[in-house]
Every structure is written in structure tokens, then in C-alpha cells.
C-alpha positions in Angstrom: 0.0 0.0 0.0 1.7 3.1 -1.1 1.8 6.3 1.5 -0.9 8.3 -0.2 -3.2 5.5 0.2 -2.4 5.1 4.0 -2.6 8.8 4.2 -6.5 8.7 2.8 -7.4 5.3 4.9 -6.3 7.2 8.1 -8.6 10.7 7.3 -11.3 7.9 6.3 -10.5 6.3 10.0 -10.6 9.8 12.0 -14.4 10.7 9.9 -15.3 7.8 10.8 -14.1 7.8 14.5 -15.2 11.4 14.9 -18.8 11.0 13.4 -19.1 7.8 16.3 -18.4 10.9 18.5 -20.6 13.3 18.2 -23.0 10.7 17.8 -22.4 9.4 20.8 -22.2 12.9 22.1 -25.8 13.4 21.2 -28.5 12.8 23.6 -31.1 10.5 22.8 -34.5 11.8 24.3 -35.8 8.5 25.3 -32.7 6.5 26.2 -32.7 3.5 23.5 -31.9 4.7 20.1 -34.8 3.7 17.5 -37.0 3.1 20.7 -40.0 5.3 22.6 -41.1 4.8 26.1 -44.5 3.0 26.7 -46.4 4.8 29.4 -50.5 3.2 30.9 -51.9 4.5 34.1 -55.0 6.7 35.1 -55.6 10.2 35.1 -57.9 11.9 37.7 -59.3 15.3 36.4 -61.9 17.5 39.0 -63.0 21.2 38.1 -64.6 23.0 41.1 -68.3 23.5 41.5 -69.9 25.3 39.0 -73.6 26.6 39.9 -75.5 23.8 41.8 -74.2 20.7 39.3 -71.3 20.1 42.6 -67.7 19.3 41.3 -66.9 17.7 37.7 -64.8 14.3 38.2 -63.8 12.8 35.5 -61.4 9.2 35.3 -59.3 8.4 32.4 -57.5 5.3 31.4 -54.4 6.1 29.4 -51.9 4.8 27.1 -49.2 7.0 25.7 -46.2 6.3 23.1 -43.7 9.3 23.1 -39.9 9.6 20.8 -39.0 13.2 20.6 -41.1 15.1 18.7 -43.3 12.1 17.9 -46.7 10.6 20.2 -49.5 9.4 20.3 -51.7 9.5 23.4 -55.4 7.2 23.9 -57.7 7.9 26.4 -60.9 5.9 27.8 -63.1 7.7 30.5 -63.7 4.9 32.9 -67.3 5.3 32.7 -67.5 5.4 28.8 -71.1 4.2 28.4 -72.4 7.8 30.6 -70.1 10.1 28.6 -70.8 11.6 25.1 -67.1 11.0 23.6 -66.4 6.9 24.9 -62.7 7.0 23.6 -60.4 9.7 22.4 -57.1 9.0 20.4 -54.4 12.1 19.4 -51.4 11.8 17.6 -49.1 13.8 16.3 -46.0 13.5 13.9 -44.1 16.8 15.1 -46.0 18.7 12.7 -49.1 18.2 12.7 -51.9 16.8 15.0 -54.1 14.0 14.6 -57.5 13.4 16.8 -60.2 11.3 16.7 -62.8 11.0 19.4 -65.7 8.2 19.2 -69.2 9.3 20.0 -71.3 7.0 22.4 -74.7 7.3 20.6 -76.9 6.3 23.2 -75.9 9.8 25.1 -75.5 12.0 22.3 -78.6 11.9 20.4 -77.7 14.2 17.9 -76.2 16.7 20.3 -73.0 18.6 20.4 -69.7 18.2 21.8 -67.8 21.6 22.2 -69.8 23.3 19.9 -69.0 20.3 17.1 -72.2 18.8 15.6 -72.5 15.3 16.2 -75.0 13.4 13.7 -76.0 9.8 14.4 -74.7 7.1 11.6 -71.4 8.7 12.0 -68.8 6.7 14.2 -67.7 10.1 15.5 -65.4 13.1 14.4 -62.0 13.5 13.5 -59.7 16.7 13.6 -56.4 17.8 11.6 -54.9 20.3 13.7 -51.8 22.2 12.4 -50.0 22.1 15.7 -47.8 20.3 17.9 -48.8 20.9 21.4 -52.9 20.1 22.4 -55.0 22.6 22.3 -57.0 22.6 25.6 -59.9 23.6 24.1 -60.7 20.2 22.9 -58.8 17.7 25.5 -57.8 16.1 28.4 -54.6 15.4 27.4 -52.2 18.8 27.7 -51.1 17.7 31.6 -50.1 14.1 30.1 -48.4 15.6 27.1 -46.8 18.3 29.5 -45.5 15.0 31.8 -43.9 12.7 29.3 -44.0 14.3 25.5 -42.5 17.9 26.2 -39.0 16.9 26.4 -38.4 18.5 22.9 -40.1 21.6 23.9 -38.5 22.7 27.0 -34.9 21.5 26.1 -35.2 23.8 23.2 -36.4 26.5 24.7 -34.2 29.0 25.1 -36.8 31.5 26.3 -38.4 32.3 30.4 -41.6 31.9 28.8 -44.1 28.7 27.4 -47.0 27.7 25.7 -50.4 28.5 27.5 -52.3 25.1 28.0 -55.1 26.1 29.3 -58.6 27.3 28.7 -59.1 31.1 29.1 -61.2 33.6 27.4 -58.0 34.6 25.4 -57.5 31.4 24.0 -59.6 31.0 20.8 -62.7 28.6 20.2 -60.7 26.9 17.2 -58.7 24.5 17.3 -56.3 25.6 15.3 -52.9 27.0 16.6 -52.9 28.6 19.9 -49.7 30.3 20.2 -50.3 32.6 23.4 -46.8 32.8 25.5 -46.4 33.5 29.0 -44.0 34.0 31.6 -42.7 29.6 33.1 -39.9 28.6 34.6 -39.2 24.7 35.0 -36.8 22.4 36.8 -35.5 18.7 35.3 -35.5 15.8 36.7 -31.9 14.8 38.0 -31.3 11.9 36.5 -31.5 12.0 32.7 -33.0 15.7 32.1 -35.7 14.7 30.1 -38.6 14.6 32.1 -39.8 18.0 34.0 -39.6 18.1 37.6 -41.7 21.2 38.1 -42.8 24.0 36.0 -44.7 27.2 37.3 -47.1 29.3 34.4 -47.2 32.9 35.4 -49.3 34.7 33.5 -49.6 38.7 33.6 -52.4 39.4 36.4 -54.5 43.0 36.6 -53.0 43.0 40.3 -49.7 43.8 40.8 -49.5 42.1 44.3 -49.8 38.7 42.2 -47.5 38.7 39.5 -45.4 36.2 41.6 -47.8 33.9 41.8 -48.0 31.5 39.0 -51.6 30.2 37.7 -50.4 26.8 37.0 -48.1 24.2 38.6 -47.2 21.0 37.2 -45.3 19.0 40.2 -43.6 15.5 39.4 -44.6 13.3 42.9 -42.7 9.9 42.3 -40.2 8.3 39.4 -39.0 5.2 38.5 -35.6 4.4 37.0 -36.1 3.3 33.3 -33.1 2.5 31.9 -31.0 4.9 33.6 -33.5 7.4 33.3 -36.0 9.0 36.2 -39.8 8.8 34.5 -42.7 10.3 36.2 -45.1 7.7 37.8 -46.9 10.0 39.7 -47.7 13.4 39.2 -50.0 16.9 40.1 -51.8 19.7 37.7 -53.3 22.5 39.0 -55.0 25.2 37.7 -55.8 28.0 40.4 -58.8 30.4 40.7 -57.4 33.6 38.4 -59.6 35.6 41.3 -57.1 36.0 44.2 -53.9 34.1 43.4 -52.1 34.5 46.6 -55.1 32.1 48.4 -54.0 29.2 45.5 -57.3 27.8 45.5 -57.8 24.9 43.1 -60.0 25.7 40.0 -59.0 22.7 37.8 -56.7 19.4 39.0 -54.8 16.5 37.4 -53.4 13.9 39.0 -51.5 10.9 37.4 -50.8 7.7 38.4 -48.2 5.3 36.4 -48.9 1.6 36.2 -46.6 0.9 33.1 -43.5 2.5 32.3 -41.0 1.0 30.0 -39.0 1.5 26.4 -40.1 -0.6 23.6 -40.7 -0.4 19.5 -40.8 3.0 17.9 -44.2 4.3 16.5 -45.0 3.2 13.2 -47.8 5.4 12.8 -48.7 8.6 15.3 -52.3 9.3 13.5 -55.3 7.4 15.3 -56.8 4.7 13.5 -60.1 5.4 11.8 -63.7 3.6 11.5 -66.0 4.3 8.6 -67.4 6.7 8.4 -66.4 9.7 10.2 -67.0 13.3 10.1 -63.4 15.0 9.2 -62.4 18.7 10.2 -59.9 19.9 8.4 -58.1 22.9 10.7 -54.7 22.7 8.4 -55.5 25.7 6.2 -56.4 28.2 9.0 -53.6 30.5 9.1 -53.3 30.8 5.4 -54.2 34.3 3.4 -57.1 34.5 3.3 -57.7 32.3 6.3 -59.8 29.0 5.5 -61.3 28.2 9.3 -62.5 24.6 8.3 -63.1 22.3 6.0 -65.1 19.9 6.8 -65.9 16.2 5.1 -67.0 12.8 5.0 -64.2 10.3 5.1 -65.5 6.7 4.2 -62.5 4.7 3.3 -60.7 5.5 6.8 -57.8 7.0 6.0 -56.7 10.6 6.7 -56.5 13.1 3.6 -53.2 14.5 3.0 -53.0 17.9 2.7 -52.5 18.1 -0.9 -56.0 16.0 -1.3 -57.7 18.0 0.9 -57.2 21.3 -1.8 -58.6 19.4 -4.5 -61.9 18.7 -2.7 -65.0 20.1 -3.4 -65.7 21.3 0.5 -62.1 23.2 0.6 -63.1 25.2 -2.9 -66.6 26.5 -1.7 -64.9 27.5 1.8 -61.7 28.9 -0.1 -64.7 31.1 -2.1 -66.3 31.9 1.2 -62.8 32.9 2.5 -62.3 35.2 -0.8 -65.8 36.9 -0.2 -65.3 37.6 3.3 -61.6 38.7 2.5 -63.1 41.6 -0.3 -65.7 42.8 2.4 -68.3 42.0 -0.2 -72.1 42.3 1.4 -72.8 40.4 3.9 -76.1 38.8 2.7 -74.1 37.2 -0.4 -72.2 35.5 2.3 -74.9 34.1 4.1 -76.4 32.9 1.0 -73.1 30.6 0.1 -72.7 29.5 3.7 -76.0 27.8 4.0 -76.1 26.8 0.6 -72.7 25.0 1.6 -74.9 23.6 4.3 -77.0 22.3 2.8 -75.2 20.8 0.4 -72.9 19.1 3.2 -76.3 17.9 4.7 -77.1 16.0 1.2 -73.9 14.4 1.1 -74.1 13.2 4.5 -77.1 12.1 3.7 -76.8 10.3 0.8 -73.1 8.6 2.3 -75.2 7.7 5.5 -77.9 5.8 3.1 -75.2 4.2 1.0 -73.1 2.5 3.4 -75.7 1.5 5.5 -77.4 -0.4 2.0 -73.8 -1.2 1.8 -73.9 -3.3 5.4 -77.2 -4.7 5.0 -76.2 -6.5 1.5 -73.3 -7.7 3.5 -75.3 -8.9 6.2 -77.7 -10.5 4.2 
């Protein structure tokens, strides 16, 4: 082998030995490369009394799949057959988040759910949210993402401020991204550094006297030792009264409780599986100019529209053309007109997709 050869295998040898380096160098946020951690246990949600109805208690069984920017979190209310949603599923591939929520017939009734129209035939409703932190608007699940699936966030963050998580009547209606900041600060666990120890929201207050005092607290209770790294098992969530923060009265609480902690496969898929049919809403073209709120349809094959489908669909064009209207400040009463004319035309479809797969069924049955 001739020197210049021995000269290039060595430079080849020290890339090679310094990209083993910095790899090693690198922390994984779940310990085991190519792996996520496994998480099941029970979440415990109460609201304080509102009017005469007494306190609002609601039980959750939970199982959540988390690898960096990547989860995917399914709830069950332990008394699903007395709630309106019996199972809720959100994903979300860093980008983008994926929700579907399964409607127990026998209590809606054709009612609503947060202000979403629930019609009987349908399985339940599905959302595309362009986001990657739950809106809580719409879940239960922003104190379990907070626990285990905001390692990305906060070790990021180079910022003394956060995402707001909860409810207020600054926070919009839509689902659609929330990105209100306040004043946090937030404490690791020691061993490993992924998983939050603490973390106080302080949003501004109208009283001076209580811009100390933070709104929310997230406190991590007990760990377990997973692979060399402390994970939650147990933890608090508490939302105090905005009226008089120094007295730290409880206004919403979560409390978790672990059962199942460990590392295992990857996900292959984030997004929720889906039944047929369901009703769709379609949130990924809200901050676009001009602003398309929703876009609404009927899946029937179960499988979530990309983006790029979605444009090409009848529902997005006559919103697009709503969007247009509204955006040239043209009258009002030609606006109304092609709003319920879309509704009406939704209605039909449903309709006529209702009466089709349920001939569809019975030939199958029979």
C-alpha cells in the first residue's frame, strides 16, 4: 500500500471515528436509540363546582407512546357508556396533530360536543390540527403531554416563557394554533434531564400584588428508574382560581398515576386509526391568506386526507370562495347565501353517504 493510500485510509478512520463521537455525544431523548417509552396508568381530572351541578370528576385510562417530537396519546373515560365522547385518540408526527374522538350514541342523540355537531350514523369526528402541542380547548390530554412528551419543547427553549395550556377567554374557540406565551420557569429531573420536575405558568395578572404567583403548577410526585433514566409515575396539575392568586385555590386538577413504564418499539404510525365513516375537520388551512377556518368532510375509506387531497376537494373550494368573499368585504347577505347553501349541500352528502353504506352493510349482512 503506497503512502498516499495510508494517508487517505487514516482521514477515512478519524471521519469515521469522529462522526461515532458526536454521535455518541448526542442525547437520545428516550434513552434507547430507535425506541419510545410505553407509558399506561389513570388520570384523575376534578374542576370545582360550577352553579348547583357540585364538582366535575372525571377518570381516564391512558396509554401514551412518546420519541421526541413524535406521540401518540389514547384515552378511555372509565365510565364510557355515561359520557358523550367513549374513547379519544391524538397523535401527532411533530407537525401536525391528529384526533379522533368516538361518540357513544346512546348519550348524544344528535347533540353537540364543544360546539362540534354530532349526527347519528357517523362513528364520531376526527380533527387535523396544524400544531404540535394540544389545544386545551378540545382535551384532556395537555397535563399528560406536558408529563412525558415535552422533552423536545422545553430543552429547546431558550426563552423564560411557554405555551399556555389552558382554557381562558383569550385562547380561541378553534382549534387551530394557539400560540399565546407567557411567563414559566421549570426544573428537570436529575437523572437523565428529560422529564420536568416542576414547572410554574405565570401569566400577567390586573393586580400587581400577584404577578409572583404562578396560575399553573405541574409538580412531578414519584419516578421510576427506566433504563438509567427517572420517569414520572406520579404526578399533580393544577389550575388555580385567576380571582385572588395569593389564596392558591384549586379551579382545575390533574393527578396521574403510572402503572406501566418502559422502552419498547418506535411508532409506526402517530395518527389514530379510523372507523367508517367519520365526520373530518380539516383545521390545516387556518392560518393561510385568506384564512380558511375549516373544511369539513365525510371520510369513508378511513384513511386521513393529505394535505394536498384535501385542496382538491369540493368542501375546501366552496370554503376557499367563502374565504375570498369575506376577505373583499363584499355584502354580507351574499355571504350568508353561500354558507348555507354549503350547508345544505354538506347535509345532502351526509345524507346520501349515511344511506349508501348503510345499504352497503345490510347486502353484506344478508
Amino acid at each position: 500500500m503506497t503512502i498516499p493510500n495510508i494517508q487517505c485510509s487514516l482521514c477515512n478512520l478519524a471521519k469515521v471515528l469522529i462522526a461515532y463521537a458526536l454521535l455518541m455525544a448526542t442525547p437520545s431523548h428516550h434513552g434507547l436509540a430507535g425506541q419510545c417509552l410505553h407509558i399506561e396508568g389513570t388520570l384523575d381530572y376534578t374542576r370545582a363546582p360550577i352553579g348547583s351541578r357540585g364538582q366535575n370528576k372525571e377518570s381516564f385510562l391512558f396509554k401514551l407512546t412518546t420519541q421526541e417530537r413524535v406521540w401518540n396519546i389514547q384515552m378511555t373515560p372509565v365510565d364510557a357508556d355515561k359520557r358523550p365522547i367513549k374513547y379519544c385518540e391524538i397523535g401527532c408526527d411533530g407537525e401536525t396533530i391528529y384526533a379522533y374522538s368516538e361518540q357513544n350514541e346512546n348519550v348524544v342523540k344528535n347533540k353537540s360536543t364543544n360546539n362540534v355537531p354530532i349526527k347519528l350514523g357517523a362513528n364520531g369526528f376526527a380533527m387535523v390540527i396544524p400544531d404540535n402541542v394540544p389545544n386545551p380547548m378540545y382535551f384532556r390530554s395537555e397535563a399528560l403531554w406536558l408529563a412525558f412528551c415535552s422533552t423536545w419543547y422545553f430543552s429547546t427553549n431558550t426563552l423564560k416563557k411557554a405555551r399556555q395550556i389552558w382554557p381562558t377567554s383569550a385562547v380561541s374557540t378553534s382549534p387551530a394554533l394557539t400560540s399565546i406565551m407567557v411567563k414559566a420557569s421549570w426544573e428537570w429531573l436529575p437523572k437523565g434531564k428529560h422529564y420536568l420536575a416542576q414547572i410554574n405558568f405565570v401569566p400577567k395578572s390586573p393586580s400587581p400584588k400577584e404577578e409572583d404567583y404562578p396560575l399553573v403548577v405541574y409538580r412531578t410526585l414519584r419516578t421510576k428508574d427506566v433504563d438509567n433514566m427517572e420517569v414520572p409515575t406520579e404526578f399533580e396539575y393544577i389550575r388555580f382560581n385567576e380571582i385572588n392568586r395569593q389564596k392558591k385555590t384549586p379551579f382545575e386538577t390533574y393527578y396521574c398515576q403510572v402503572t406501566k413504564a418502559y422502552h419498547g418499539p418506535g411508532l409506526e404510525d402517530p395518527k389514530p386509526k379510523l372507523p367508517m365513516p367519520v365526520v373530518m375537520m380539516d383545521y390545516r388551512f387556518s392560518q393561510e391568506n385568506p384564512a380558511v377556518p375549516l373544511v369539513r368532510q365525510i371520510v369513508t375509506n378511513g384513511a386521513w386526507q393529505e394535505k394536498d387531497e384535501a385542496v382538491v376537494s369540493k368542501q375546501f373550494k366552496i370554503q376557499k370562495r367563502i374565504a375570498l368573499i369575506e376577505a373583499s368585504n363584499r355584502t354580507p347577505s351574499s355571504s350568508r347565501i353561500i354558507i348555507i347553501g354549503f350547508i345544505v349541500a354538506n347535509a345532502l352528502v351526509f345524507g346520501f353517504v349515511m344511506i349508501k353504506h348503510r345499504n352497503k352493510k345490510t347486502k353484506t349482512m344478508n
